[in-house]
Structures are given as structure tokens and as C-alpha cells.
C-alpha positions as CSV (number, residue, x, y, z in Angstrom):
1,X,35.0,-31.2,-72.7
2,X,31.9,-32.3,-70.7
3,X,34.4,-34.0,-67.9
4,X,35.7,-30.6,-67.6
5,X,32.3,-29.0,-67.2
6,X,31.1,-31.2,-65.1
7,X,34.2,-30.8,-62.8
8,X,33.6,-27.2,-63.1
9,X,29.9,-27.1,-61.7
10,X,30.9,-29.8,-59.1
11,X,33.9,-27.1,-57.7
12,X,31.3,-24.2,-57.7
13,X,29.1,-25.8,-55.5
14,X,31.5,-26.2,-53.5
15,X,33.0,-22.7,-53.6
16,X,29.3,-21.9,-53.0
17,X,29.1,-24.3,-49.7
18,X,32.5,-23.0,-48.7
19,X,31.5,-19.4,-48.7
20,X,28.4,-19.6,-46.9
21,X,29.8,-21.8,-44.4
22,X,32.6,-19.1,-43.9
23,X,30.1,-16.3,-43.5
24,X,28.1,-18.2,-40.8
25,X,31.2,-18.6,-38.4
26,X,32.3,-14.5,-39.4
27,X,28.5,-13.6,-38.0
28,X,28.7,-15.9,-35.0
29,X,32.3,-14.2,-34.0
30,X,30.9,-10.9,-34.5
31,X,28.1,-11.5,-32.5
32,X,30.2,-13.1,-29.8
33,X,32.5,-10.2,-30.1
34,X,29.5,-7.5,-29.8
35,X,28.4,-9.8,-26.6
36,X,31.6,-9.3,-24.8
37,X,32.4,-5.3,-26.2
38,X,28.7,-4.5,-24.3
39,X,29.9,-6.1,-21.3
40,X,32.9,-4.2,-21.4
41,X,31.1,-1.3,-21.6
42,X,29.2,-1.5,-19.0
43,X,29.7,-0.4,-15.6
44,X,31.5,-3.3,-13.9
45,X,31.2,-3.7,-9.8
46,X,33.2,-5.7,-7.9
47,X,31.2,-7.6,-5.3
48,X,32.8,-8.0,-1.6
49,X,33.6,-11.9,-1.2
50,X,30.6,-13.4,-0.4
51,X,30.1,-15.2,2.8
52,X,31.0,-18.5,3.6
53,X,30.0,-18.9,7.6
54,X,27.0,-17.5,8.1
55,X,25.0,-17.7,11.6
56,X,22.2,-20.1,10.5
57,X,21.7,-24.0,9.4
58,X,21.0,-25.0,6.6
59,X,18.5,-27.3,8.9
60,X,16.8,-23.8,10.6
61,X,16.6,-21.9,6.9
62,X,14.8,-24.7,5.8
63,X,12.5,-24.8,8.3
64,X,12.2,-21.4,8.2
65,X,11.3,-20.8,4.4
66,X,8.0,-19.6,3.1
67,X,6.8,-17.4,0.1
68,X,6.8,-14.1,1.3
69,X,4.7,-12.0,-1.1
70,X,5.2,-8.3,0.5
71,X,8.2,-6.4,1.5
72,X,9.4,-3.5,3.1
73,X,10.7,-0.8,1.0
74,X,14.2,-1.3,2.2
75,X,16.8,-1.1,-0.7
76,X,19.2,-4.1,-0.8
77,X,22.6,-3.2,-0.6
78,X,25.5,-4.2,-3.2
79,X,26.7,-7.1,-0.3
80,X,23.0,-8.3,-0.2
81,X,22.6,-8.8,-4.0
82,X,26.2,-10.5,-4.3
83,X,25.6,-12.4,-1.7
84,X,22.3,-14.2,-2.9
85,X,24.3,-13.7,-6.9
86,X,26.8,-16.2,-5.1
87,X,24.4,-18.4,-3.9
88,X,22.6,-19.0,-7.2
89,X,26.2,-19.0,-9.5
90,X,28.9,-18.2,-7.8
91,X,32.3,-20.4,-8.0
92,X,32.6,-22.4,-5.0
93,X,35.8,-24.5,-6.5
94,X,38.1,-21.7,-8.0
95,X,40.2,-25.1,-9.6
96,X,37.5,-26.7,-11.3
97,X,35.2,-23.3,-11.9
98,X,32.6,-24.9,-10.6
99,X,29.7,-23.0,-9.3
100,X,27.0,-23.2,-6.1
101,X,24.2,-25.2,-7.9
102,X,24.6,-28.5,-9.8
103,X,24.7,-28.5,-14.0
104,X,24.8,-31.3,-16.3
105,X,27.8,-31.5,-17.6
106,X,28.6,-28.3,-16.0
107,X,27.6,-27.0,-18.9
108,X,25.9,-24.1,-16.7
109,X,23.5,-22.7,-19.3
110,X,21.7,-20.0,-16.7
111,X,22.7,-16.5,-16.8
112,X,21.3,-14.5,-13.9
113,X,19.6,-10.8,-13.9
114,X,18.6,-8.4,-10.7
115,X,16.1,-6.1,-11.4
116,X,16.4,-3.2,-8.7
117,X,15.3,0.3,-8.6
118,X,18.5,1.3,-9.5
119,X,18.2,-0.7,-12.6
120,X,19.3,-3.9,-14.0
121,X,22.3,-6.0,-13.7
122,X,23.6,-9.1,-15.3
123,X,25.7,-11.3,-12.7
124,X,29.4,-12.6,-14.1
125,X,30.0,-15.5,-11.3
126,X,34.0,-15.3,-12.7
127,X,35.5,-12.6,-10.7
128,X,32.1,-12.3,-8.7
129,X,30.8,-8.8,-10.5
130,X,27.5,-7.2,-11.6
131,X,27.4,-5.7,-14.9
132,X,25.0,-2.8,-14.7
133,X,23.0,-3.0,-18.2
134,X,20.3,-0.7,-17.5
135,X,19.9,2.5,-15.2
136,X,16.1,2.2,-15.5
137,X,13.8,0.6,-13.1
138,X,12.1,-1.7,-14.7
139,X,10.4,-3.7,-12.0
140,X,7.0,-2.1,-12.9
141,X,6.5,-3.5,-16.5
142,X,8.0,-6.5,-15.3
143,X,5.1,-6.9,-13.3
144,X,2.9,-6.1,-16.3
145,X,5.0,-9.2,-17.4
146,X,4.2,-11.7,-14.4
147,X,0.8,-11.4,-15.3
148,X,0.5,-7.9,-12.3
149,X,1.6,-9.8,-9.6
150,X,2.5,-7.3,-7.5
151,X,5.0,-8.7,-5.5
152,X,7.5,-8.5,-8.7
153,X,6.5,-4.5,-8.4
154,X,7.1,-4.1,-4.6
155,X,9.9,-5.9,-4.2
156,X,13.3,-4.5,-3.9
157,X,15.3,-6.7,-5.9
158,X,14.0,-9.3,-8.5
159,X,16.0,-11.7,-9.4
160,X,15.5,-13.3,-12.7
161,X,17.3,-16.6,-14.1
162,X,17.3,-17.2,-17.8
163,X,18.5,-20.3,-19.9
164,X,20.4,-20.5,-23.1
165,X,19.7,-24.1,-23.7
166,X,22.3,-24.9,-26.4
167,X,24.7,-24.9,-24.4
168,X,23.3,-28.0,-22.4
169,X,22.3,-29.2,-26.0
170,X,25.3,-29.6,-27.5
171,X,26.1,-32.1,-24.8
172,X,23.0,-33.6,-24.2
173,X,20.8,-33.4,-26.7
174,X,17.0,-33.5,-26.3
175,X,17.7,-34.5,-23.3
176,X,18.9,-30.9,-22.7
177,X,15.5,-29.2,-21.8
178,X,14.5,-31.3,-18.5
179,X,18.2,-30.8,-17.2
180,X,17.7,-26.6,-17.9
181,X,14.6,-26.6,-16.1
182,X,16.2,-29.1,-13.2
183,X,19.0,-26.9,-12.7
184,X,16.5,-23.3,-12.8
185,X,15.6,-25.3,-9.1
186,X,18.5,-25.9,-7.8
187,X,19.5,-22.7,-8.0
188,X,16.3,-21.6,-7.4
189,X,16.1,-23.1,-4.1
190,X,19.7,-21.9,-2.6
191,X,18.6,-18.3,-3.4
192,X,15.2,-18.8,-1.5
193,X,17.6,-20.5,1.3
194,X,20.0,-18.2,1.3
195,X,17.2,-15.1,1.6
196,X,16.2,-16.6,4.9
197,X,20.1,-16.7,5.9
198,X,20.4,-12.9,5.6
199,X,16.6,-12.4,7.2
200,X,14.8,-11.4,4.0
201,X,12.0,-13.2,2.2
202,X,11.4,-14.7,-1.4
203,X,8.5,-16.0,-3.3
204,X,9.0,-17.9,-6.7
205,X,7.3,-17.0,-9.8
206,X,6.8,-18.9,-12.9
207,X,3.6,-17.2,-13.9
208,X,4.7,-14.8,-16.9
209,X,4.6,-14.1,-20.4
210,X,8.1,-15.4,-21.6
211,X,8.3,-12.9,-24.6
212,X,7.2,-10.2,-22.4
213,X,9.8,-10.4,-20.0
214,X,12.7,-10.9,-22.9
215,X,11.1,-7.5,-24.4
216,X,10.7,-5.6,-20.8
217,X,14.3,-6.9,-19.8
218,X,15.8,-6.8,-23.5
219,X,17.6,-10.0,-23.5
220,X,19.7,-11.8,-25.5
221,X,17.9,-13.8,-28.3
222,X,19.2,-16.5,-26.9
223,X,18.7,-15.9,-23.1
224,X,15.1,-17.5,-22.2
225,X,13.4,-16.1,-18.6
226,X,12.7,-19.5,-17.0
227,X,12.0,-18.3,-13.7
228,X,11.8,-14.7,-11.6
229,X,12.4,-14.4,-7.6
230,X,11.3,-11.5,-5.6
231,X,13.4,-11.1,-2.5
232,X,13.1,-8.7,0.4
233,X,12.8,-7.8,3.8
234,X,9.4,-9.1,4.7
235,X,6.9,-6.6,5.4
């Protein structure tokens, strides 16, 4: 009788641990299917092809580069925004989906936002597309964000890299954080060389309230701002 009890209690608990573990994967589908419907909802733009042979060095856009702080009020065109999208994340080896900056693992854990005055978009490196999430410009309480620097405010586009870090942690570890961060400058640094390619200017920013910007730019919980980039014409 007490056997049977105790093999009772014993299948409970595990009924119990069964069921919550069940209702832990449902909620993490869900939420990865309401991920994907909003993307599908929103508007999707195809970007032209980006280009692969432009006129200047690599050698001359490095000597070239420095922060540039204010900018004209010239509005960047869909081409311009693609074209430094592609430079931060876009697939440069179709067969391997491997993308323009170096990841561990290629785990590629950045997901990349321009903030424009014709709102905001989140770039999708497969297929090369912006998806517009926001109609509103939001470049102003950004700024409030960055602490009032007003070169977020001024210029036309702002290009903000986030991190979701588990993905590089479920690879890596602890280890995960310092390859994040190490990967924010590699890409980092092709958009500021890539700027000076197409004649505009970039400054990087890391001075902002990381809570602020995921309330301003209403991120994902699990998208972290790690870095913003004005880029412009310079002034």
C-alpha cells in the first residue's frame, strides 16, 4: 500500500515537471511565432543590390575617416541606407550565409535598426530588406537617450546595432559577452568605412542610457542597444 503511494507521489512530480516544461517551450514558440507574424506585417522593402566595386580604397577610406558630428539636412535615400545595411550585415557568401563582419561561431547575435525621419526600420540581411516598424521619427528622444548629443538629432539616418547575447551564449558561454561587444566593432568600423566610400560622414556613440533607448526604440526584450552611429552628409 505505501509502495503504491509512494510511486504515486513520485509520478506526480513528474507529471508536474512534465507540464511545466511543456508550457515553457508552447510560450517560447508563441513568442517566436509573434516575432515573425510582426515582421510579416510590416512593410517589407527590397533593397537594390548593394555595391561591390566602388571607386575608393579601402587604404584612402581609411585615411580619410573622422567623426563627423554635423550634417546637412540631406535625406539618405533607400540605396544609401542598404548600402551601409550591407556593410554592417549583409551576406557576402550566399553558400555559407555568411555575412560582412566577423562573428564567433557565426553565431551573429547583432540585429541592426535605422532611425530616419521617415521612421524606423529593422534590417533582414537574408534577402537584403528593411522592415519598416515605425512611421514616427524618433531621432529626437533618441537624443534625449544619448545623453542630448545632438548629432543623434541632426542626423539623417542613425543607425543603431543591438545584441541578443544568447545566441553567442549558447555557444560560448561567459565567454559570450567580450565576443558581442568585439563583433559591435567590427561592424562598427565597416559602416564608418563604408560612409566615407559613398562621401558621407559618421561619429560613433556609446554614450547612452541602454534602457532609454530600448524604451524610445521599443525593442525586443531581448535586443540590447550596444552601440548607435549617426551618418550623413557632412555639413
Amino acid at each position: 500500500m505505501y509502495e503504491d503511494e509512494d510511486v504515486w507521489a513520485v509520478n506526480r512530480r513528474r507529471c508536474r515537471a512534465e507540464l511545466c516544461l511543456l508550457i515553457v517551450v508552447l510560450a517560447t514558440v508563441l513568442s517566436c511565432r509573434s516575432e515573425n507574424q510582426a515582421q510579416q506585417d510590416s512593410e517589407r522593402i527590397v533593397l537594390p543590390s548593394p555595391e561591390v566595386d566602388g571607386a575608393m580604397t579601402v587604404e584612402a577610406a581609411i585615411q580619410a575617416r573622422r567623426s563627423v558630428r554635423s550634417f546637412a539636412p540631406e535625406v539618405l535615400s533607400m540605396e544609401q541606407m542598404g548600402q551601409l545595411a550591407w556593410a554592417a550585415q549583409g551576406v557576402t557568401d550566399p553558400g555559407r550565409n555568411l555575412r560582412a563582419a566577423p562573428s564567433a561561431g557565426a553565431t551573429y547575435p547583432m540585429e541592426l535598426y535605422l532611425v530616419s525621419a521617415q521612421g524606423m526600420y529593422r534590417y533582414r540581411a537574408e534577402g537584403h530588406q528593411l522592415l519598416q516598424i515605425a512611421e514616427t521619427d524618433l531621432r529626437a528622444p533618441l537624443a534625449s537617450a544619448a545623453l542630448g548629443q545632438s548629432s543623434v538629432s541632426a542626423a539623417p539616418v542613425v543607425v543603431v546595432i543591438t545584441a541578443v547575447f544568447e545566441r553567442t551564449a549558447r555557444s560560448y558561454g561567459d565567454r559570450a559577452a567580450r565576443y558581442v561587444y568585439i563583433e559591435a566593432g567590427h561592424i562598427a568600423q565597416n559602416i564608418h568605412l563604408q560612409a566615407v566610400a559613398m562621401g558621407l560622414g559618421s561619429v560613433p556613440v556609446g554614450a547612452f542610457d541602454d534602457a532609454q533607448v530600448a524604451e524610445v526604440l521599443d525593442l525586443p526584450d531581448d535586443h540590447e542597444p550596444v552601440y548607435l552611429i549617426p551618418v550623413g552628409r557632412p555639413e
